[in-house]
ROKOLSE-720874 format. One line per 4 residues: number of its first residue (from 0); their letters; for each residue x, y, z of C-alpha. Coordinates in Angstrom, 3 decimals. Each point is the difference from the previous one (the first is absolute). Last residue first. Layout:
# residues N
NUM) a) X Y Z  ...
//
This chain:
# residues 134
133) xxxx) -109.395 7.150 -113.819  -1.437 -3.444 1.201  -1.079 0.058 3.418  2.495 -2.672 2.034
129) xxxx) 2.897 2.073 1.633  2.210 -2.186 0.675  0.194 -1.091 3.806  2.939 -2.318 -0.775
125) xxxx) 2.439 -0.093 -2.640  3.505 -2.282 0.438  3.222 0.352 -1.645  2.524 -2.555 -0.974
121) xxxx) 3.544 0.581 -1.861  1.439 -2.438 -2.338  2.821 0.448 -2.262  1.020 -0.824 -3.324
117) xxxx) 2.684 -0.432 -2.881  0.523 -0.473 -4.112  2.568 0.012 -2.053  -1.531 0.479 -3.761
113) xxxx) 3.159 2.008 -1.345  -1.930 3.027 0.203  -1.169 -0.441 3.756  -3.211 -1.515 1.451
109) xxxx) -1.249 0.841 3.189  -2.461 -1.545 2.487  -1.909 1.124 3.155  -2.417 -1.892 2.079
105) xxxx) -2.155 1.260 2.766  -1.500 -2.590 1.856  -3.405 0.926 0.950  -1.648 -0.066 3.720
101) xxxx) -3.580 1.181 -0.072  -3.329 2.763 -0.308  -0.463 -0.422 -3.290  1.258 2.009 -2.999
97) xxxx) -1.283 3.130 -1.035  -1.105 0.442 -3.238  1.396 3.128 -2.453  2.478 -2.282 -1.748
93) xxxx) 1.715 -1.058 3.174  -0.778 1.640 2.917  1.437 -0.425 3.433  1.481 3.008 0.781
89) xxxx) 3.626 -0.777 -1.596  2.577 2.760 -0.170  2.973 -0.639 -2.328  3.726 0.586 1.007
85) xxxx) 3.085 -0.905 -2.687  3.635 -0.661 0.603  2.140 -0.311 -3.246  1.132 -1.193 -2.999
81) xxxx) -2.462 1.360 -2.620  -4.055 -1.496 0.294  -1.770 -1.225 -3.046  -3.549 -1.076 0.737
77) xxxx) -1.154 -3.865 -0.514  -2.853 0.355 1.990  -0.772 1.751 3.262  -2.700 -0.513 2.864
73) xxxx) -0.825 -3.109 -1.916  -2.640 -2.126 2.589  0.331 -3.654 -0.139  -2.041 -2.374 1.465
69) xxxx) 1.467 -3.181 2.466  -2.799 -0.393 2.267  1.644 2.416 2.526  1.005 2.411 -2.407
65) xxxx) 2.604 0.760 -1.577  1.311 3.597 -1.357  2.038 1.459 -2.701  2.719 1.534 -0.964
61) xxxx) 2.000 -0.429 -3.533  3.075 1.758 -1.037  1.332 0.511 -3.261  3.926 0.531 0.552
57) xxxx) 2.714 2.294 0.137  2.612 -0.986 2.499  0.576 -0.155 3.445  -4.063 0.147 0.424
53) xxxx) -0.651 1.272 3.922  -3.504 -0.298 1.872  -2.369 2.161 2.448  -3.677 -0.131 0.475
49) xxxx) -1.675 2.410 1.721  -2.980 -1.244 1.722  -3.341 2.285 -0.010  -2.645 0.197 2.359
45) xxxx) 1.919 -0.123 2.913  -2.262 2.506 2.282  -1.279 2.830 -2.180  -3.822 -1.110 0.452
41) xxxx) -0.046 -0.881 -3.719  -0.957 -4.100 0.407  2.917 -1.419 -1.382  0.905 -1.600 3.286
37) xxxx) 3.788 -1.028 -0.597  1.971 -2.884 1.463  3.692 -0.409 -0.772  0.765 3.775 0.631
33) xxxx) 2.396 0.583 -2.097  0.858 -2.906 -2.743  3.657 -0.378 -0.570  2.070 -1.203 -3.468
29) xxxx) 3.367 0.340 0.506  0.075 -2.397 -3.209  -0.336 -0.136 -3.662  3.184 -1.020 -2.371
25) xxxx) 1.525 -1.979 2.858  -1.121 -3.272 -0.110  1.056 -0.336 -3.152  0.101 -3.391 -0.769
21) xxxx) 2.263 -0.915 -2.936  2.301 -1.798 2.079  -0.128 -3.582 -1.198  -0.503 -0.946 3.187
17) xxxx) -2.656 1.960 1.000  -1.428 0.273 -3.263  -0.497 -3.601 -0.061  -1.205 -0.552 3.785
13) xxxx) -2.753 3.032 -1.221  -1.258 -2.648 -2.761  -0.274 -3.056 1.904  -2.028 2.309 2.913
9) xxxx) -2.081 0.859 -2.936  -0.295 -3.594 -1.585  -0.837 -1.424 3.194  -2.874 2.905 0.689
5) xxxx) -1.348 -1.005 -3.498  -0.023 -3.388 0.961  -1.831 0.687 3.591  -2.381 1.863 -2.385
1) xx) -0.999 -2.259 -2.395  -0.787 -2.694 2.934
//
C-alpha cells in the first residue's frame, strides 16, 4: 500500500517538473552500454562492458545498478564529473564481489550546482560469471 503511494507521489512529482520546466532531462544522457550481456568469467570473451555517458554541465553523478529483486548496487557515488562525455569499464564487480549471474538495470543520475537534476537508464545483463571468489 506504502509503496503504490510513494510511486503516486513520484510520478506527481516528475508531472511538476515537467511542467514547470525545471526537469533537466538533459544534464546526463548518450548514455550506451556495449555489449549488453557480459560473461565476467576471464576467458577474454566480453568480460567487460564499457559504459559510455555525457554530463552537459558539471555535476555529481551517481551510477548504479538494480537488481531483479529491487537491490541496489553503487558502481559510483556522488563523484564530480566536468561537462563532458565519460567511458568506464564494468566487469562485474562492485566492491571487490561479483555480482550474480543476471539482468540489472543500470541507472544513472546527475545533480548540477543549482540543484537541477536528470537521469537515464541503461540495462546490462551478466551471465556465466565466474563464481570462485577472488
Amino acid at each position: 500500500m506504502a509503496l503504490g503511494r510513494t510511486l503516486r507521489l513520484l510520478i506527481a512529482l516528475l508531472g511538476l517538473l515537467l511542467l514547470s520546466g525545471c526537469a533537466s532531462s538533459n544534464l546526463i544522457g548518450d548514455v550506451s552500454v556495449r555489449p549488453q550481456v557480459i560473461s565476467p568469467n576471464a576467458d577474454g570473451d566480453t568480460d567487460v562492458a564499457e559504459i559510455h555517458y555525457a554530463v552537459t554541465r558539471q555535476a555529481n553523478v551517481t551510477i548504479y545498478l538494480v537488481d531483479s529483486d529491487g537491490g541496489r548496487h553503487d558502481l559510483r557515488v556522488n563523484e564530480r564529473r566536468s561537462k563532458g562525455e565519460r567511458t568506464i569499464y564494468f566487469g562485474g564487480v562492485i566492491n571487490g564481489t561479483l555480482l550474480p549471474d543476471g539482468d540489472y538495470r543500470m541507472i544513472f543520475e546527475a545533480i548540477d550546482t543549482r540543484g537541477k537534476t536528470g537521469s537515464a537508464e541503461a540495462s546490462i545483463t551478466l551471465q556465466g560469471g565466474d563464481t570462485t571468489p577472488l
